[in-house]
C-alpha positions as CSV (number, residue, x, y, z in Angstrom):
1,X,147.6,276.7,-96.9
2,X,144.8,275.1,-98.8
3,X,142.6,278.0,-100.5
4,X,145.1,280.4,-99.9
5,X,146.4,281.1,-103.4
6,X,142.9,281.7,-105.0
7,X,141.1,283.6,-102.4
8,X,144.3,286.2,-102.5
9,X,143.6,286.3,-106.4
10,X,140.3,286.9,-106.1
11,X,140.6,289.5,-103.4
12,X,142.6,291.2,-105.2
13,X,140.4,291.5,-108.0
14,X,137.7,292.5,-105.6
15,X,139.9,295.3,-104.6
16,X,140.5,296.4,-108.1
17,X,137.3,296.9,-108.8
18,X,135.2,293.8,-109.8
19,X,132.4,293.4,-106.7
20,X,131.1,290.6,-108.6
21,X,133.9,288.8,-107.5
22,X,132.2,288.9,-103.7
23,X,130.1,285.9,-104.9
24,X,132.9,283.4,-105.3
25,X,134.7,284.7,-102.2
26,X,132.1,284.6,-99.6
27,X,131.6,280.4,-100.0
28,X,135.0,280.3,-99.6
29,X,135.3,282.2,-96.1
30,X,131.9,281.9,-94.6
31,X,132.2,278.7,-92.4
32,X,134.8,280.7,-90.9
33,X,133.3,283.8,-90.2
34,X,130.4,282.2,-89.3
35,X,132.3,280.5,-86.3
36,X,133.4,283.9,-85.7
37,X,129.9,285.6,-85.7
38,X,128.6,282.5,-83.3
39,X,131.2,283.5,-81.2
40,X,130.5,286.9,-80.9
41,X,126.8,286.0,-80.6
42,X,127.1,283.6,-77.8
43,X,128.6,286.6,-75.4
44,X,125.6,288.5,-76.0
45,X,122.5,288.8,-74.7
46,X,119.9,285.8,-75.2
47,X,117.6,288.7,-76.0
48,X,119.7,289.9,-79.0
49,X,117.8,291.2,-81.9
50,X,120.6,289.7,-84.2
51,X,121.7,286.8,-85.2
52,X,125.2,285.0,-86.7
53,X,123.7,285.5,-90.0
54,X,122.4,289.0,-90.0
55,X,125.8,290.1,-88.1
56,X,128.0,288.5,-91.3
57,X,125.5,290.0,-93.7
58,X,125.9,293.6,-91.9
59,X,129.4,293.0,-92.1
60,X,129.8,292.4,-95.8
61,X,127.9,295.5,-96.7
62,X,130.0,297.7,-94.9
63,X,133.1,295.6,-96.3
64,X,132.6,297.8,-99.6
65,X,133.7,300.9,-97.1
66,X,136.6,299.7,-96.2
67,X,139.8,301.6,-97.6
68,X,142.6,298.7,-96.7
69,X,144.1,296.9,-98.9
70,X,143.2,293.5,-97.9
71,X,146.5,290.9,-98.5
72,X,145.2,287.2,-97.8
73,X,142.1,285.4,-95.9
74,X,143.7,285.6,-92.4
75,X,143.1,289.3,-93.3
76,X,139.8,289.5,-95.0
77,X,139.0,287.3,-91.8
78,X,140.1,290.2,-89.1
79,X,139.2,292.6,-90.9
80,X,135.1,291.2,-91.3
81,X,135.5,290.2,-87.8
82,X,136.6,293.5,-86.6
83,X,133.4,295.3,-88.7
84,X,131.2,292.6,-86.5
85,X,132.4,293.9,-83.7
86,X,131.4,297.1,-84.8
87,X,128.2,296.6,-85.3
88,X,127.3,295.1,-82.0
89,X,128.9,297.8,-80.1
90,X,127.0,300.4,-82.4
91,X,123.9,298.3,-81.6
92,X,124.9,298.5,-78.4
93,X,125.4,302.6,-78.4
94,X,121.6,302.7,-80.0
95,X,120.1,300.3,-77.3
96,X,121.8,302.3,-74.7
97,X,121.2,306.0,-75.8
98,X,117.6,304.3,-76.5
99,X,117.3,302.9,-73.0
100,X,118.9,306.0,-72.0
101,X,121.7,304.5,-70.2
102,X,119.3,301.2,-69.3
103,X,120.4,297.3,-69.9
104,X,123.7,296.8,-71.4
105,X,124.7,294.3,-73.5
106,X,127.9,292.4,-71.5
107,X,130.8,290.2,-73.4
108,X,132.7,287.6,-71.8
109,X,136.3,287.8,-71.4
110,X,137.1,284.3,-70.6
111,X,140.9,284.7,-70.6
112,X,140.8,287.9,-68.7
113,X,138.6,286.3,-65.8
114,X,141.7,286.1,-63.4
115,X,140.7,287.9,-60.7
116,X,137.3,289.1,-61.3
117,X,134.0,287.6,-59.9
118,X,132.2,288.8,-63.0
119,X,133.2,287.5,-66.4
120,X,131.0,289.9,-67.9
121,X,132.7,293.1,-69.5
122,X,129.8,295.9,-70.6
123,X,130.6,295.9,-74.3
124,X,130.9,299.6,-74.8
125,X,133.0,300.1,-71.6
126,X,135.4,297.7,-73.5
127,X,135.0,299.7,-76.6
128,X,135.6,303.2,-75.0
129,X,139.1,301.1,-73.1
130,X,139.9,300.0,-77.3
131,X,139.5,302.9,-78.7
132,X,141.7,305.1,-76.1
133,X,144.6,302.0,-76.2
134,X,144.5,302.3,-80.2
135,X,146.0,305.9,-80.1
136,X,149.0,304.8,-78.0
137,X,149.3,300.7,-78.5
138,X,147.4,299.8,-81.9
139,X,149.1,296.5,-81.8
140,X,147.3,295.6,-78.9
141,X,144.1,296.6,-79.9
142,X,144.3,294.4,-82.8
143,X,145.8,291.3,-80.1
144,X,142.4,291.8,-78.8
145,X,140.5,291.6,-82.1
146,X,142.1,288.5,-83.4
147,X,142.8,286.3,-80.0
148,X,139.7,287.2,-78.2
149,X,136.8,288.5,-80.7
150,X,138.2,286.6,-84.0
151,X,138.9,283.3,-81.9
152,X,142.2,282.6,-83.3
153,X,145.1,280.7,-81.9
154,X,147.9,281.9,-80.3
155,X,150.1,281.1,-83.1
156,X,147.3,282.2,-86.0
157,X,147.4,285.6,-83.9
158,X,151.3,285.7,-83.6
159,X,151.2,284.6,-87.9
160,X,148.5,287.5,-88.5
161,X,150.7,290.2,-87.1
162,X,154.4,289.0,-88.0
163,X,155.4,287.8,-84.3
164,X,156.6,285.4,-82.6
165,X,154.3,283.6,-80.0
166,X,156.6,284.5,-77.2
167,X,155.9,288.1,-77.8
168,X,152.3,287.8,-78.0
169,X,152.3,285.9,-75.0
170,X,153.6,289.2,-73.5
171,X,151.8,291.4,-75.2
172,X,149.0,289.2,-74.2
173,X,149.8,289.0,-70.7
174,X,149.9,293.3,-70.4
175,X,146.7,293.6,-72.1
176,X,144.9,291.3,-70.0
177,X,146.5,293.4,-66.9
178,X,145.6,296.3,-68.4
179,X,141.9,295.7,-69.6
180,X,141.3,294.1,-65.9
181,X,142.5,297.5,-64.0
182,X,140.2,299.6,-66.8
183,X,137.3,297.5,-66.6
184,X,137.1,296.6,-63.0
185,X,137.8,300.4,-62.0
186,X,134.9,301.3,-64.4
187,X,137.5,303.7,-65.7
188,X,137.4,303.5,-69.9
């Protein structure tokens, strides 16, 4: 893959230490993440205080607290994409405990509409439903991150976790059944 070899390098370096190293990385990754943040933006509210670019900036400052050990850019991209998504559900958790239990912020499920009249999925009511499947199913939590938050294919999804496509097509298929019975039943 084109740019594969020398963003691994200089992750790697990152890792070992050199944080100057950010600067020639971020260039290399940033139209893609910044797809990524648009996409997480465009499910939010019109009303959001953030925007694509502050939600990638966030993210890259709390990079430096991550403790993986980052292998290649389909990795660096989850795992940026996963630190945007926590920050708009702790943004969400602030509004909310603000509000005291007022507006909350809804994402859009489009793959997991089967069924359901409302597309909209209350963003920490997902989050509470992803954090109780990550102690039993981790693998499906991180389905969710990539195929629906992150935007990838099926078959960049199926690459990023070392399966085939026909297994994430049922792994797929039991998480969407499964996030549909939590979320409609209002039962994270």
């Amino acid at each position: 893959m084109k740019g594969q070899a020398p963003i691994t390098q200089l992750l790697g370096e990152w890792q070992t230490g050199d944080k100057a190293v950010m600067t020639e990385i971020m260039p290399l990754v940033y139209d893609e993440l910044h797809r990524v943040a648009r996409r997480y933006m465009h499910r939010e509210s019109s009303q959001h205080t953030l925007q694509a670019t502050a939600l990638i900036n966030e993210a890259f400052c709390r990079l430096g607290n991550v403790e993986t050990e980052i292998r290649d850019r389909g990795h660096f991209v989850g795992i940026v994409s996963m630190l945007m998504r926590q920050i708009l559900v702790d943004h969400a958790r602030a509004k909310a405990t603000k509000k005291r239990g007022g507006e909350v912020n809804k994402v859009s499920l489009n793959d997991v509409q089967v069924g359901t009249r409302d597309p909209s999925v209350d963003v920490l009511a997902l989050e509470s439903v992803l954090e109780v499947l990550a102690r039993t199913d981790p693998r499906k939590v991180r389905i969710a991150e990539l195929y629906y938050f992150c935007g990838m294919t099926y078959d960049q999804t199926a690459s990023a976790l070392g399966i085939s496509t026909s297994t994430l097509h049922r792994e797929l298929a039991m998480l969407k059944a499964l996030l549909l019975q939590k979320l409609s039943h209002g039962h994270p």
